[in-house]
Every structure is written in C-alpha cells, then in structure tokens.
N, C-alpha and C positions, 0 to 999 in steps of 0.2 A: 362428826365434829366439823368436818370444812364445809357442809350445807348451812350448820348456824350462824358460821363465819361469813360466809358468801353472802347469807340475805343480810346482815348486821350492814356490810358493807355498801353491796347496794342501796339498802333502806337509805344507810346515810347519803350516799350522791344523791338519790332522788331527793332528799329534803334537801341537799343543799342546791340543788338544780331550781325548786321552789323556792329558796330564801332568794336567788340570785336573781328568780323572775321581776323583783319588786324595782330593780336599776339595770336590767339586761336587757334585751332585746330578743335576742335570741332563746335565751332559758325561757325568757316569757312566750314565745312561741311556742318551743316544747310542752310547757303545761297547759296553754289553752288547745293548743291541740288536742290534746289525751280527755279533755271535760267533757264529759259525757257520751265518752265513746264508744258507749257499750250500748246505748240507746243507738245510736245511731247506726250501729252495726249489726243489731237485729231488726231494724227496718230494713235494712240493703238485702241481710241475711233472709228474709220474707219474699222476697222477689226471686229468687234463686229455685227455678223451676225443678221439679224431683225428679235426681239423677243427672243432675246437668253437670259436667264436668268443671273444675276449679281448680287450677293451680295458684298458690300461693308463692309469690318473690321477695325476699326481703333484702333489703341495702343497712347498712350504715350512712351512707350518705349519699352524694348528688355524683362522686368518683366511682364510688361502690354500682350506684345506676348504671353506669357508661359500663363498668365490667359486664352487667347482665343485661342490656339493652339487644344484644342480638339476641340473645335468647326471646325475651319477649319478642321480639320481630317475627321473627319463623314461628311461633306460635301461633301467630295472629294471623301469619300469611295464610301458614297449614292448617289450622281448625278456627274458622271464626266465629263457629261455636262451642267454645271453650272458655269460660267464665275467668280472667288474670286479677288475683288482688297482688299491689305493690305496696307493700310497706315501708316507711322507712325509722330510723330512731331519730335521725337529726333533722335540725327546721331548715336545714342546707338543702336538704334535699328533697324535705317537702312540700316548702314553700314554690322553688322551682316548677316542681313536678307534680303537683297535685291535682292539676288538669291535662295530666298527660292521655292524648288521645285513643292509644292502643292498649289500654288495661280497664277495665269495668269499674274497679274503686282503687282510692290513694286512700292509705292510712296511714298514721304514727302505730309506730309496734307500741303495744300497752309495756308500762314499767313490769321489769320482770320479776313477777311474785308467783309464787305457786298457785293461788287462785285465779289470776288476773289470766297466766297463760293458760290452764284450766278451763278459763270462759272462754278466753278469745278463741284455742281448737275447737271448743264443741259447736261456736255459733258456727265458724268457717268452713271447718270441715273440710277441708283440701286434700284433695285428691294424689297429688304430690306438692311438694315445697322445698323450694331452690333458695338457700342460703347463698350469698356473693363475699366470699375473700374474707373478711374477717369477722365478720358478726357471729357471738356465742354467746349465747342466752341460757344457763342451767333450764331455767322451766319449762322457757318454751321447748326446747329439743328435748327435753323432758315427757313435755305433755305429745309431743309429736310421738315418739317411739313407742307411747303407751296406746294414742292411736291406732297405728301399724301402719300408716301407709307410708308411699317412699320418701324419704330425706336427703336432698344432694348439695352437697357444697362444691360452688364452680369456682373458678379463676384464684386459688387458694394461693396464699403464700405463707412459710415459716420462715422461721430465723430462729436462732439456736437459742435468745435472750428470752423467746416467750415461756411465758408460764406452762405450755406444756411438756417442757423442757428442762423443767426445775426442779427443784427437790419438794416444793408446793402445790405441783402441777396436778397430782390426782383428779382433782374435780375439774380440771381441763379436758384432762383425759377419758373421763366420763362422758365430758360432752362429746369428744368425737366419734363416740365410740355410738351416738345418737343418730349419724348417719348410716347410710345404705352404702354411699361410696363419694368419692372425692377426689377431685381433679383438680389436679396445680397446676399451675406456672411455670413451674423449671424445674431440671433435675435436681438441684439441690434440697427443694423445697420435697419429695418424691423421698431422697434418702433419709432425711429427718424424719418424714411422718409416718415412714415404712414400718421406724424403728420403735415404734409406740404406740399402734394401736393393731387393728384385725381387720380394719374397714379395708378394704377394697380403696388403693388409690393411684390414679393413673394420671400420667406427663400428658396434659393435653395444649398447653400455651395459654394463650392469652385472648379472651375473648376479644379484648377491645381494639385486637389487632385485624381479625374478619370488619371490624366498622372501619378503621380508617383506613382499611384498603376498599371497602364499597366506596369510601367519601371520595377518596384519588380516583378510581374509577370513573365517579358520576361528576368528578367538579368540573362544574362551568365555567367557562372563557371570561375575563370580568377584564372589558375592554380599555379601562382607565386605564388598570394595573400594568396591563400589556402596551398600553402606548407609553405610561410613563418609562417603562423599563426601556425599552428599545431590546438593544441587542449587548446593553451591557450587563457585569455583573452584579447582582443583586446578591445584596446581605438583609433576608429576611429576618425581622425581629419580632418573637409574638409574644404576647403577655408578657412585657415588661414590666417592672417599677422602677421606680425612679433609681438606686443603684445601678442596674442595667444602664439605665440611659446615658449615668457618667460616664462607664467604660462606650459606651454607641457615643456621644457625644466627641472624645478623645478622638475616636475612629473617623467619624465625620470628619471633624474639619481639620482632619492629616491630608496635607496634599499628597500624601502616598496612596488614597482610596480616591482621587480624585475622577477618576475613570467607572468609578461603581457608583449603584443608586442603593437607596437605603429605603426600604419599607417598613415601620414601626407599627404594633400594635400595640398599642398599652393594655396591660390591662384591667386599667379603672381609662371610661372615656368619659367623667364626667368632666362638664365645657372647662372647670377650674383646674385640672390634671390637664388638658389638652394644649391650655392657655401658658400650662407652667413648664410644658414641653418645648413647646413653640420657641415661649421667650429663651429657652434655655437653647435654642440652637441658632439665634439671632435672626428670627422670622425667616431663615433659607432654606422655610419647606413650604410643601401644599397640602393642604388637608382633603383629605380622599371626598369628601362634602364639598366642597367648593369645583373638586376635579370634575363631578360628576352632572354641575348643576349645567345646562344647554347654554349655552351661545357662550358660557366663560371660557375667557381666554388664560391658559396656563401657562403658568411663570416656566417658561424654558430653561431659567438655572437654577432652579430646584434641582436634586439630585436627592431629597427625601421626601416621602412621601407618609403623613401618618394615619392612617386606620382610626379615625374617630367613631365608628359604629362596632356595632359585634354582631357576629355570625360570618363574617367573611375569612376569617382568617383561615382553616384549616384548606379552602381551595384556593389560597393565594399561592400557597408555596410551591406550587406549579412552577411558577414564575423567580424561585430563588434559585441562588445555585448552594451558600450556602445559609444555614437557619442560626438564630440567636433564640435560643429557651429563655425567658425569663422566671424570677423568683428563686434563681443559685443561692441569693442573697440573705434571704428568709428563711418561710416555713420548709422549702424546695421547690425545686424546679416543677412545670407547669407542665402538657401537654410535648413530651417530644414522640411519638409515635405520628402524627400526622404527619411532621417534616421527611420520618424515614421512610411514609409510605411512598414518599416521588425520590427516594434515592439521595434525599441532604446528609450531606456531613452538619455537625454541630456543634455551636459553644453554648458553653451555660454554665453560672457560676458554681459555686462549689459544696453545692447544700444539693448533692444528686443522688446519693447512696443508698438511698430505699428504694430507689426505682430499678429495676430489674435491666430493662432499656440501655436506661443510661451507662450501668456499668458493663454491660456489654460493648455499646459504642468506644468507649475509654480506653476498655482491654483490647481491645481490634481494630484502635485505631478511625475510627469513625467519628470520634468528637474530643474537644479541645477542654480543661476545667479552668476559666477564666477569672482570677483575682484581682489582676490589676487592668488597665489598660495596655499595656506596654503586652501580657499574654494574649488579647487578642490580636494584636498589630503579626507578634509571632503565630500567632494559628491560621491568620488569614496569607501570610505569606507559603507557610508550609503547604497551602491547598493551592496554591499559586504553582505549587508543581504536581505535573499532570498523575504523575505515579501516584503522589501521596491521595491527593483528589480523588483519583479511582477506587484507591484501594477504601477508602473515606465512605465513598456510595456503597459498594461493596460489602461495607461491614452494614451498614444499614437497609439495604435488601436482601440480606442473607439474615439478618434478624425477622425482620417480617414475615421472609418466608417458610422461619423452621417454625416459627409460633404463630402461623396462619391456622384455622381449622377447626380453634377451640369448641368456639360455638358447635359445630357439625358433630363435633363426638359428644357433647355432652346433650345434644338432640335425639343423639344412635342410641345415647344407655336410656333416656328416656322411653323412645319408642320403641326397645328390644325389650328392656329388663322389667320397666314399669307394667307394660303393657296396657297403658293408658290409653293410648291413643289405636 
C-alpha cells in the first residue's frame, strides 16, 4: 500500500515541477535537464571500457556536493583510473557543477519511477554508489540492492521529526535498510538510527570539516586584506544580506568599535547590492576592487572594507578575530565552519538550528545568536574579555577537531569492506 502512495506522490511533484517550468527558472532547468537523458547516457555509457571501474555519487544539491567533495578528491588522487559519475536532483547544483573537472560525467538523477531507476542502474552500472546526507529515492536504492553491489550513505544526519521516525515511516525504513552501511554526523544522529534499522552505522563526523581544514591550511596571504587590517581587530562578515548589514551598520558607525576594521562579504555582489551597501554606510568604506587596482591611493579612513568578488572569502578569515555568519535572517545561516577552522568565535542571526556546528558553538559558548543590534554590541564586548575570547576559540577548534576524519573512514570502509579498489 505505501509503494502506490509513494509513486502517486512523487508522480504528482514531478508534474508539478513541469507545470511550474512554464514561469520558473529553476523547475525549468530541472526538466530540460532530464530530456533525453537516456540517450545521452548510453553514448557516455559506450565509452566505458570492459571492467573499468565506476563509482557512482549523488547529491541533492550544490551543500550536499561540499558534504562529498573530499570523497571524490581522494578518489581521484588514489585511482585516476576510476571512472566518477556525479549526480545531482537540483539545478543548484548542477548548473554550478556540471563541468566540474574531477568526475567523468555531471547528471541530473532521473525522476524516481521504477523504470527510469531500472534503466539508469543497468546503463551505469557502478561498482559502488555514495549517497550524501539526505537524498532517498525508493527506486533507485531499490534498483541498487537488487544489483548487489555496495551502497553507502556519508555525512548522514537525522532528527526525530523525519519520516523514519513516524508512525508512516515504513517505506523510509525500507530505504535504509537499501544500504550496506552509514555514517553520521553526530552521536545523536547514530542513536536515532541505531534504533531502526540492521545497517551498520558508524559516528564518523563531517566530511566538510577535512575540506575546510585543507582550505585554512593552504589559504594564501591576500595582501590588501592584511594592510587594510593592520594590527587591529577585525569583525569579519561573510555572506551577508541586507538584514545583517543593519545590525553591521549599528556596529560600524558606534564609536565604541572605533578602533576595529570591518571586512564585509555580501553575499549577492552584484554592482546594485554593492552600490546599496556602500550608500548604506555613507561611502566610509573601500571596495576590495579599487584596493587592489596598482598605483590607487587608499582612503586611510576607511575602517570597512567590502569583498565585492567571490571565492576570496573562506581564506580571509585568517585575518579576523571575530566572524559574522550571515543569512540568521532567512533560509539560515551560511557557511560557519570555515571561520572555526582558524579558531573564530561567532555571531549569526537566529535561523541556525539545523546546522550541527552552530549549535555546538552556542552550547560551549563559541558563538553569539544576534536579533537586534544592541546583542551584537553585547557579544563583541563579552569577547573583549580575554577568558570569554578563549574559551570562544576553544569551543570552535575542539569542534573541528572531534569531527575531523570523516572523509578517511568512509575511504577505509570503502577500501576494506568493498574491496574495490
């Protein structure tokens, strides 16, 4: 009874995914994607020399990638003859990533019907196939376990609200039982899933915590940053949106931060965001573009500095002391694991409770949950003393370091258990 439920259901999203392509952008990406992708993928599939090894990765999105991106890394390092297909379901992640240079093909994962995932195992044929954190597909992990080869789900997280958790969860439960074995995130997530299936599931942390401790490791000196700063302190801000920038704004022009510098990253840099920044802090900053260009002379009273490009931010925070998360505001907060890999305490507004991280920082004192202005003026003073400060970094290198590793164990079960490689 809940397999006719299940496809009734799906059927429906994907035709409403198709009705919405006709005014959306994105849905309509989704379905030109998926058109005729079955041609396309027994051309590729033809190239694929006999017995050449194939691992199959699939994401949910362009977040879900960043979970499994070391994975592919060490794959590619260790066998570079090893055939990587990446899938992904959302246009987030595969418009991004679609020429991404370490994997042999980018696909959209086919709509999940019994036939479709059907075809797509027998053309691919993978050898093993690494699910990332929350993608579950009945068919496909269907059509995979009737395969037989290995099924692993990395960087897993639950919560007690999910459907395998429910009184409806059955065919939840089905699917997980589709894997060989499964590695979470956190103890909690380890005691929830223990208590419900037979797979094999082990505490391994957080993949995306081995990348942005290699990013801190390798980031580059970016000489602007470091002359603008000097030797004061810096209140790094990354991915902001415009609520952020009211509570950065307040801070700013308090003469109580008069002695600190302020580095902003928005993030949307288009020139009209950049412009609406500017004027919002009454032109008393420099744009990291004008800082950079040769023989310009830099405004000495500036004291902000804003990141009008991207890709710089995760090795600026070298240079902070403490880090502003943007997006509290919204969907949630953005990227806080880069600032903890150099030891930042943190604020970030109050939309942070899905992320794992952040309520750690919270509970141990490592980061601040900022509503108004007037809470950050109180979190910057409180790191203003040296205990609280310490203990601040503290809680955020001791996160890093108990959920460093992930990657490497979920490498070990591959090349013990699989015997793949």
């Amino acid at each position: 009874m809940l397999v006719p439920i299940y496809n009734f259901l799906t059927r429906t999203y994907f035709a409403f995914i198709h009705l919405a392509a006709f005014f959306n952008k994105k849905a309509a990406q989704w379905v030109a994607g998926r058109r005729r992708m079955f041609d396309r993928l027994e051309k590729d599939m033809a190239l694929r020399r006999t017995g050449q090894r194939l691992v199959w990765m699939h994401c949910a999105s362009l977040g879900e990638f960043e979970q499994g991106r070391t994975i592919v890394e060490t794959l590619r390092q260790e066998w570079p003859e090893v055939k990587i297909m990446l899938t992904f379901f959302s246009p987030s992640g595969f418009e991004i990533r679609k020429n991404y240079p370490l994997v042999d093909w980018v696909y959209y994962l086919p709509a999940d019907t019994a036939r479709n995932a059907r075809r797509f195992v027998e053309l691919v044929q993978p050898d093993v196939t690494v699910f990332v954190k929350y993608e579950f597909w009945y068919h496909h992990l269907l059509a995979l376990k009737r395969q037989g080869n290995p099924v692993v789900l990395v960087a897993a997280l639950f919560r007690p609200g999910q459907p395998f958790f429910r009184w409806y969860g059955p065919l939840h439960r089905q699917m997980l039982a589709c894997f060989d074995t499964i590695f979470v995130q956190d103890e909690a997530s380890r005691q929830l899933v223990t208590g419900i299936t037979d797979v094999p599931v082990t505490l391994a942390g957080d993949t995306r915590v081995d990348r942005v401790k290699a990013l801190a490791d390798e980031a580059a000196e970016d000489k602007t940053v470091k002359w603008f700063c000097g030797d004061a302190p810096v209140l790094l801000a990354g991915s902001t949106w415009p609520p952020d920038e009211v509570i950065l704004t307040n801070i700013i022009n308090s003469d109580e931060w008069a002695n600190w510098r302020f580095v902003v990253a928005p993030h949307d840099v288009a020139p009209a965001r950049i412009e609406s920044l500017v004027k919002r802090l009454d032109g008393r900053c420099l744009r990291y573009s004008d800082a950079c260009r040769d023989g310009q002379d830099i405004m000495p009273a500036s004291s902000v500095l804003i990141i009008d490009n991207v890709g710089l931010l995760a090795q600026l925070y070298r240079y902070g002391k403490v880090a502003y998360i943007g997006g509290g505001f919204g969907k949630g907060i953005h990227n806080t694991l880069e600032p903890m890999a150099f030891g930042l305490p943190l604020l970030f507004g109050p939309r942070y409770k899905k992320f794992t991280e952040a309520v750690f920082m919270v509970k141990n004192g490592g980061a601040f949950v900022v509503r108004h202005p007037e809470d950050a003026a109180r979190a910057l003073r409180r790191f203003s003393d040296e205990v609280v400060y310490k203990n601040a970094a503290r809680a955020a290198r001791t996160y890093i370091g108990e959920n460093s590793g992930a990657t490497e164990r979920a490498m070990d079960w591959l090349r013990r258990q699989v015997g793949l490689f």
